[in-house]
N, CA, C and O atoms as a GROMACS GRO file, in nm:
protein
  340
    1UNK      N    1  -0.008  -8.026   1.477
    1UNK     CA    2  -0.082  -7.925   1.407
    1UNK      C    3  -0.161  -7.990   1.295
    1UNK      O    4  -0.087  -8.031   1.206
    2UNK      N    5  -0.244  -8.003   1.282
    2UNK     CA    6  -0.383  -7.982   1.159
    2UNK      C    7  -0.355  -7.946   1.038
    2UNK      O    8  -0.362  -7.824   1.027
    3UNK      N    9  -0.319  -8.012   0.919
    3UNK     CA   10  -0.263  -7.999   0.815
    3UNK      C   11  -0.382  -8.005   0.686
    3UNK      O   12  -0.497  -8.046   0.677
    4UNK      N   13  -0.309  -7.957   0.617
    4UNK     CA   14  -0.441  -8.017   0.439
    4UNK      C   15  -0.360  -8.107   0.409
    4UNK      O   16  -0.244  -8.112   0.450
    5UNK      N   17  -0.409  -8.179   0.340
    5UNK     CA   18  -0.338  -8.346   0.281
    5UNK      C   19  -0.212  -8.324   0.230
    5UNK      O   20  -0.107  -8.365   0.280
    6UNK      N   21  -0.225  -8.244   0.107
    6UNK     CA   22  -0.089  -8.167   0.042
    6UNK      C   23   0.014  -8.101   0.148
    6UNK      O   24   0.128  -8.109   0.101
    7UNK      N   25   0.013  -8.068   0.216
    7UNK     CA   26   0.076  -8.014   0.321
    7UNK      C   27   0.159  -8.115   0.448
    7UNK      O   28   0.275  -8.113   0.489
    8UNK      N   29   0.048  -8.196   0.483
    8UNK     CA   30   0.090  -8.353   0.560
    8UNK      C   31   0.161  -8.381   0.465
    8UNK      O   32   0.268  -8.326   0.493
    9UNK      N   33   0.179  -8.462   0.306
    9UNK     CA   34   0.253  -8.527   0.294
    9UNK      C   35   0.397  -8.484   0.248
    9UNK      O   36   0.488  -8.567   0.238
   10UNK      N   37   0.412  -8.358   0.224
   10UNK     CA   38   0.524  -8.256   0.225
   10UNK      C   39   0.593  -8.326   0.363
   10UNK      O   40   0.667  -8.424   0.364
   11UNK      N   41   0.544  -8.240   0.488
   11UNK     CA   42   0.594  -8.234   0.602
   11UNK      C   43   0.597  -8.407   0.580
   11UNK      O   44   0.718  -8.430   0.574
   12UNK      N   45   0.548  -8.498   0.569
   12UNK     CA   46   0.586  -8.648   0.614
   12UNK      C   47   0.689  -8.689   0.579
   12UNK      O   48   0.757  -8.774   0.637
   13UNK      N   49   0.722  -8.607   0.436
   13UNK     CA   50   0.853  -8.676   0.339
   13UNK      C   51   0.959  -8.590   0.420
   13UNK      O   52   1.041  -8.677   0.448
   14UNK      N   53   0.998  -8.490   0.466
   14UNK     CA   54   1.016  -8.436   0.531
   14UNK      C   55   1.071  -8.491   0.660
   14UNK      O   56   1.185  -8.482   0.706
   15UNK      N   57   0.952  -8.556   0.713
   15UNK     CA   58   1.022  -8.641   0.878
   15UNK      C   59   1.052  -8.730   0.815
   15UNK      O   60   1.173  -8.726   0.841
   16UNK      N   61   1.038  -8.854   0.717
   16UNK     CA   62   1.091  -8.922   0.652
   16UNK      C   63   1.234  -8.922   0.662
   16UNK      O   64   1.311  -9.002   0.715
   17UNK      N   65   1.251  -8.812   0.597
   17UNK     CA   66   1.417  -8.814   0.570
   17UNK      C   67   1.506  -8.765   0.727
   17UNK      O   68   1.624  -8.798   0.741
   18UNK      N   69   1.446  -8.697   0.819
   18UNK     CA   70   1.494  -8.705   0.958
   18UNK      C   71   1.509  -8.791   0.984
   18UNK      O   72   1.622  -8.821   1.022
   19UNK      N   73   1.424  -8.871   0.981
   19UNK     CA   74   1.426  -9.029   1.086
   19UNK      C   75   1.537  -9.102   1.011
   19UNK      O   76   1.619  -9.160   1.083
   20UNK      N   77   1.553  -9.110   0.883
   20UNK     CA   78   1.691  -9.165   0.857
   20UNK      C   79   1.799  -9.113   0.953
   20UNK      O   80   1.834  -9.213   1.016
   21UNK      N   81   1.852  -9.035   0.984
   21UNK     CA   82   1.963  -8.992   1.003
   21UNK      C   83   1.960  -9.045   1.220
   21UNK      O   84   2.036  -9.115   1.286
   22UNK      N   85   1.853  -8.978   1.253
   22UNK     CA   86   1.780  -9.034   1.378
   22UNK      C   87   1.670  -9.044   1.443
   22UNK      O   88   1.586  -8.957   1.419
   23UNK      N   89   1.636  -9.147   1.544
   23UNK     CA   90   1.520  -9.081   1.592
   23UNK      C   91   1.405  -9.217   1.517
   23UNK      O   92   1.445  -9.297   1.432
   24UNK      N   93   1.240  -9.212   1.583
   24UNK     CA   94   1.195  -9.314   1.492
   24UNK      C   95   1.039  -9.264   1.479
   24UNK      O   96   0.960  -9.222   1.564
   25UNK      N   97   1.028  -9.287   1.329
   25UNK     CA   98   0.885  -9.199   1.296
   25UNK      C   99   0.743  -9.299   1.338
   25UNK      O  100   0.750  -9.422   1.329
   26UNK      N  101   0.624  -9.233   1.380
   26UNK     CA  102   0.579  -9.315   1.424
   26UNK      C  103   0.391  -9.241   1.304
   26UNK      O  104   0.352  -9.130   1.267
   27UNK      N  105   0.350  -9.350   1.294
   27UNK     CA  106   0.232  -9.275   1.190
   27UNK      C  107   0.134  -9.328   1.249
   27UNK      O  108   0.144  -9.449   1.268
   28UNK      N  109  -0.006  -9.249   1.302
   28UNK     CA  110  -0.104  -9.359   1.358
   28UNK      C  111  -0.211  -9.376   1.232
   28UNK      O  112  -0.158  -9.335   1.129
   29UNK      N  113  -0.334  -9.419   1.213
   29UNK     CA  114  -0.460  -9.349   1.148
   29UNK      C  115  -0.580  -9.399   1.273
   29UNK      O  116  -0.538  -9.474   1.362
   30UNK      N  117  -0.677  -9.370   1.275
   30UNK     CA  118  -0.768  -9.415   1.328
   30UNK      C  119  -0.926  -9.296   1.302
   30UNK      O  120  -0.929  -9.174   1.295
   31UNK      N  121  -0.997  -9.359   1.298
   31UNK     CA  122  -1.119  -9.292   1.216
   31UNK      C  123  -1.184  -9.167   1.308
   31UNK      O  124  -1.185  -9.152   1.430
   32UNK      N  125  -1.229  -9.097   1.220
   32UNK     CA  126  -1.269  -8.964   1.287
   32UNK      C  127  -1.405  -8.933   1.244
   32UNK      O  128  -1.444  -8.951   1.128
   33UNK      N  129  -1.493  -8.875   1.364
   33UNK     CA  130  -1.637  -8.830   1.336
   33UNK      C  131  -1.642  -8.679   1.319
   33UNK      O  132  -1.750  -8.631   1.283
   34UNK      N  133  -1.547  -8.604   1.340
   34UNK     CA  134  -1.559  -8.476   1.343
   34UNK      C  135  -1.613  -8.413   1.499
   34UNK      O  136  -1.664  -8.304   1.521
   35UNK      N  137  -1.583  -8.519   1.590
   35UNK     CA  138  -1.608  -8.497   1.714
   35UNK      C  139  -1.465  -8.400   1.739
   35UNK      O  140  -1.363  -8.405   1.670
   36UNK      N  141  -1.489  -8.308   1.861
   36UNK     CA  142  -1.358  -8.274   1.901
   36UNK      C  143  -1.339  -8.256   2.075
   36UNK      O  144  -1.243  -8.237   2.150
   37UNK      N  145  -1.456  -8.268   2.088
   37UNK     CA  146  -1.456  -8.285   2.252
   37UNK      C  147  -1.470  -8.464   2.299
   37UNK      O  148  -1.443  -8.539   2.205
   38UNK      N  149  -1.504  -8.528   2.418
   38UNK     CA  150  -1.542  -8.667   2.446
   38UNK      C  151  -1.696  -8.636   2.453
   38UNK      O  152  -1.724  -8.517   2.470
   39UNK      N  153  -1.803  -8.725   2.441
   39UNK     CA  154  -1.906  -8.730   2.496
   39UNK      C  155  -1.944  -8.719   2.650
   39UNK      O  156  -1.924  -8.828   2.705
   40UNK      N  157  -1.983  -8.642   2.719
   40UNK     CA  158  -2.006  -8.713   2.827
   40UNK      C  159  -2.095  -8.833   2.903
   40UNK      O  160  -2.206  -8.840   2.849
   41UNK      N  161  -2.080  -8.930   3.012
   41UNK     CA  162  -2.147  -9.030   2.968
   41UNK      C  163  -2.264  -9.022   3.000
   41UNK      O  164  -2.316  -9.114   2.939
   42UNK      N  165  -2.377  -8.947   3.084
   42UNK     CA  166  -2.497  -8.933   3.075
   42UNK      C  167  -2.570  -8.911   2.917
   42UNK      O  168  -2.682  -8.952   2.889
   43UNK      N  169  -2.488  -8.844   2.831
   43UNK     CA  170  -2.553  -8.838   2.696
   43UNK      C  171  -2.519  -8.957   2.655
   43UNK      O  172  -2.613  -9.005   2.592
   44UNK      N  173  -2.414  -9.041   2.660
   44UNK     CA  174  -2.382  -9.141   2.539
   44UNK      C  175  -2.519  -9.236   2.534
   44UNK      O  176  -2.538  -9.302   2.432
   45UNK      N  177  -2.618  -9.244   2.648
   45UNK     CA  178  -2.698  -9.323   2.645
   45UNK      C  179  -2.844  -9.283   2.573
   45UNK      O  180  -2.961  -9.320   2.580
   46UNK      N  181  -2.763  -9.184   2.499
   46UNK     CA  182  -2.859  -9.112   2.365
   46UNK      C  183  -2.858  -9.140   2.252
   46UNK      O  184  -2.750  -9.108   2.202
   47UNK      N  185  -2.932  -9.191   2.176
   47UNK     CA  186  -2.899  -9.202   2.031
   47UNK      C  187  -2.817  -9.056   1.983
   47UNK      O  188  -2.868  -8.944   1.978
   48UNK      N  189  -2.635  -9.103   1.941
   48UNK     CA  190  -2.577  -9.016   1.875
   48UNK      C  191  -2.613  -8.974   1.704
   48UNK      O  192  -2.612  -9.034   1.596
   49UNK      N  193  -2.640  -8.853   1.747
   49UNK     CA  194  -2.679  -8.750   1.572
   49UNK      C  195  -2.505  -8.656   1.539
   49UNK      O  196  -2.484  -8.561   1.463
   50UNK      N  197  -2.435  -8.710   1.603
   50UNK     CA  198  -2.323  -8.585   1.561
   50UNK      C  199  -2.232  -8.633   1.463
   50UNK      O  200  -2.143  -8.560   1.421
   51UNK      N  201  -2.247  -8.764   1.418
   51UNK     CA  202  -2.163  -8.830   1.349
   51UNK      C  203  -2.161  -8.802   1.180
   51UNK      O  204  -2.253  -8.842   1.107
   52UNK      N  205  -2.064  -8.740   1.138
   52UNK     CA  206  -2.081  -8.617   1.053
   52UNK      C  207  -2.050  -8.725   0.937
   52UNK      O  208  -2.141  -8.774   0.869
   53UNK      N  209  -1.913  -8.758   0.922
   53UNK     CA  210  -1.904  -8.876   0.810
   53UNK      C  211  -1.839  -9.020   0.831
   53UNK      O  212  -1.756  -9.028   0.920
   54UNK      N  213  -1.858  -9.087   0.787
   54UNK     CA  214  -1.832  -9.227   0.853
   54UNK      C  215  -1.721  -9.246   0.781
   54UNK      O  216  -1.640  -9.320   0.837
   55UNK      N  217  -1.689  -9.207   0.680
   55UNK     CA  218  -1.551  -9.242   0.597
   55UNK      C  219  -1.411  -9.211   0.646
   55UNK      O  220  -1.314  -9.286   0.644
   56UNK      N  221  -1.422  -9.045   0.702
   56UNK     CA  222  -1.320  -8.974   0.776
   56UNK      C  223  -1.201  -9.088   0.868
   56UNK      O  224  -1.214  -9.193   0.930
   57UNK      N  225  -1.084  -8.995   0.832
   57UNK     CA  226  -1.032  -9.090   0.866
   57UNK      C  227  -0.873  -8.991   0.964
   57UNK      O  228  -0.794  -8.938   0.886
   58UNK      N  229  -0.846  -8.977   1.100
   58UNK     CA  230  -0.737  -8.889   1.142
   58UNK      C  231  -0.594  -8.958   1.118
   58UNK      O  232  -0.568  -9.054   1.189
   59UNK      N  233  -0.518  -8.924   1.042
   59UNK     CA  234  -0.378  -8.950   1.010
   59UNK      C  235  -0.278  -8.886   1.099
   59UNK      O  236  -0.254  -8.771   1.061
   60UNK      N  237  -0.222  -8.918   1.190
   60UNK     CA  238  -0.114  -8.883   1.289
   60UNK      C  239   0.049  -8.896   1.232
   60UNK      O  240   0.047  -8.959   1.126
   61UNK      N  241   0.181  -8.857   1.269
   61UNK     CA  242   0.245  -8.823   1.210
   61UNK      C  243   0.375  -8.761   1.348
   61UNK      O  244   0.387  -8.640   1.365
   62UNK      N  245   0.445  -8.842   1.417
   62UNK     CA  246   0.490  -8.786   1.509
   62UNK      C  247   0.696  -8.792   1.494
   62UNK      O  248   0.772  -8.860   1.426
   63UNK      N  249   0.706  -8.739   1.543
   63UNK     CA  250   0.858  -8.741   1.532
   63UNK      C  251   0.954  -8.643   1.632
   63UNK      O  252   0.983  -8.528   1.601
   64UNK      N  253   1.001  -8.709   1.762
   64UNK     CA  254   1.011  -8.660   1.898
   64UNK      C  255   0.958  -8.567   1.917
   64UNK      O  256   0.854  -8.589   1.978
   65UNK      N  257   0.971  -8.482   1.898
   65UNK     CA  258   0.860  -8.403   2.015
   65UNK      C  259   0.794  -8.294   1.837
   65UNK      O  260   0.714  -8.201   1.848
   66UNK      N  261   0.836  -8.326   1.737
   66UNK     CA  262   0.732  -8.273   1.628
   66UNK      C  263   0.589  -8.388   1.539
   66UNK      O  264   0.595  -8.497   1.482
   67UNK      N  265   0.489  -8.301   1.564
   67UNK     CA  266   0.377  -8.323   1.531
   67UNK      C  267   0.307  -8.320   1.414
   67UNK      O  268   0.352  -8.216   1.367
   68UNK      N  269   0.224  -8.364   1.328
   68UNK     CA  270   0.159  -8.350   1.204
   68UNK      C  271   0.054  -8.419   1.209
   68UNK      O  272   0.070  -8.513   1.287
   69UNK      N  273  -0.058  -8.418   1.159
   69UNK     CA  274  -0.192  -8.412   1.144
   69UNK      C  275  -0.280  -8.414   1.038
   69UNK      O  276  -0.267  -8.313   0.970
   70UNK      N  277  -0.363  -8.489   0.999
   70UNK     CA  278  -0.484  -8.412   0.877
   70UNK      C  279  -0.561  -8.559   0.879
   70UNK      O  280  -0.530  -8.672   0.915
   71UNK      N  281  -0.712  -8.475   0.806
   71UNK     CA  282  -0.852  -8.550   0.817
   71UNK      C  283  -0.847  -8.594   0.689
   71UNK      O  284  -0.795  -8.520   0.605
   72UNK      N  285  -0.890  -8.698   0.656
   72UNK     CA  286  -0.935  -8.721   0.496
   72UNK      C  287  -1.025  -8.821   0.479
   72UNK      O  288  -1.082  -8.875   0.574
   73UNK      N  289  -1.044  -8.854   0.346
   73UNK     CA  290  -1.115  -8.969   0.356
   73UNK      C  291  -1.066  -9.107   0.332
   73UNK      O  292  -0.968  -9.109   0.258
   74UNK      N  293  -1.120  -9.264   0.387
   74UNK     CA  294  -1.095  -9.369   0.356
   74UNK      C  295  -1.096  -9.371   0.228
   74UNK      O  296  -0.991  -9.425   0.194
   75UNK      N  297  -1.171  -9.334   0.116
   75UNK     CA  298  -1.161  -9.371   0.001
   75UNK      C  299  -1.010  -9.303  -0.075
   75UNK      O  300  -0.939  -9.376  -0.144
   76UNK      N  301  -0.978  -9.168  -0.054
   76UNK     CA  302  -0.894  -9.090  -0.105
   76UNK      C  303  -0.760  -9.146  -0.056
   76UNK      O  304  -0.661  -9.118  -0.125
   77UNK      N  305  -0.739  -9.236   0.074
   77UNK     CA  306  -0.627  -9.318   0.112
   77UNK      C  307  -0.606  -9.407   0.020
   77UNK      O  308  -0.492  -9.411  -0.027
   78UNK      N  309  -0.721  -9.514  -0.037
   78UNK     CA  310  -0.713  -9.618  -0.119
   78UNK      C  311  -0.660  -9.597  -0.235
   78UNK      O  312  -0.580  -9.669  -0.295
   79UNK      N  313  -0.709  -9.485  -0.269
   79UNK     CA  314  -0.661  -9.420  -0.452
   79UNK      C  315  -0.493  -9.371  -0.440
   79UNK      O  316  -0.412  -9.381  -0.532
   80UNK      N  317  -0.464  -9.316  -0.303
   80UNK     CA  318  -0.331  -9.284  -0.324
   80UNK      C  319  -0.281  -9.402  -0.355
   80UNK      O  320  -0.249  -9.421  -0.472
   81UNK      N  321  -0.260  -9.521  -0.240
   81UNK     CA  322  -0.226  -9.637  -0.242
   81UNK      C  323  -0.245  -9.725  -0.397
   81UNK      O  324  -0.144  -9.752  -0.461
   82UNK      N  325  -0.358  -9.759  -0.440
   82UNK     CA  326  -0.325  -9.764  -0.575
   82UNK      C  327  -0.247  -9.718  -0.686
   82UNK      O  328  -0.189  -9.797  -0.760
   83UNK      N  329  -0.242  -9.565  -0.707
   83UNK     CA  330  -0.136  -9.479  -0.755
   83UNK      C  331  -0.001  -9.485  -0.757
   83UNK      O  332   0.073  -9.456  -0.852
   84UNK      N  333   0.044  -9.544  -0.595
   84UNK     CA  334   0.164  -9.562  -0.620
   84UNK      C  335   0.260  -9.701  -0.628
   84UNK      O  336   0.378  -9.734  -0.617
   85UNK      N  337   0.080  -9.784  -0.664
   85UNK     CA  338   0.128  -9.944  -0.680
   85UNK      C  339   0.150  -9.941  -0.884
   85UNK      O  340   0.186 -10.042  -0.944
   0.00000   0.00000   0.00000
């Protein structure tokens, strides 16, 4: 499910403390255009205009068969990460 940031990292601390007990948490990121379908490939050989922000970034969040989610930005990752150095 599709979370707001505040909300993901609730639910993360959350599977956090599951996965102690069992089970193994798995977190992906990988960057997001705000695409939500695939291209198909007769268009890809189009100059793409749909690419909304280049910063975006999808944060995954899995834990057997429960799910978590949310969009943010590369920069707003960095500042957390600083914050809690």
């Amino acid at each position: 499910m599709l979370l707001d940031n505040d909300t993901f990292l609730t639910f993360l601390h959350k599977l956090f403390n599951q996965s102690k007990s069992s089970g193994s948490l798995y977190i992906t990121m990988k960057r997001y255009d705000g695409r939500v379908k695939p291209i198909p490939k007769r268009v890809q050989k189009v100059k793409d205009v749909h690419v909304t922000n280049e910063n975006s970034c999808l944060l995954r969040a899995t834990l057997g068969n429960q799910k978590i989610s949310t969009v943010t930005d590369f920069i707003e990752i960095f500042r957390q990460h600083l914050c809690e150095l």
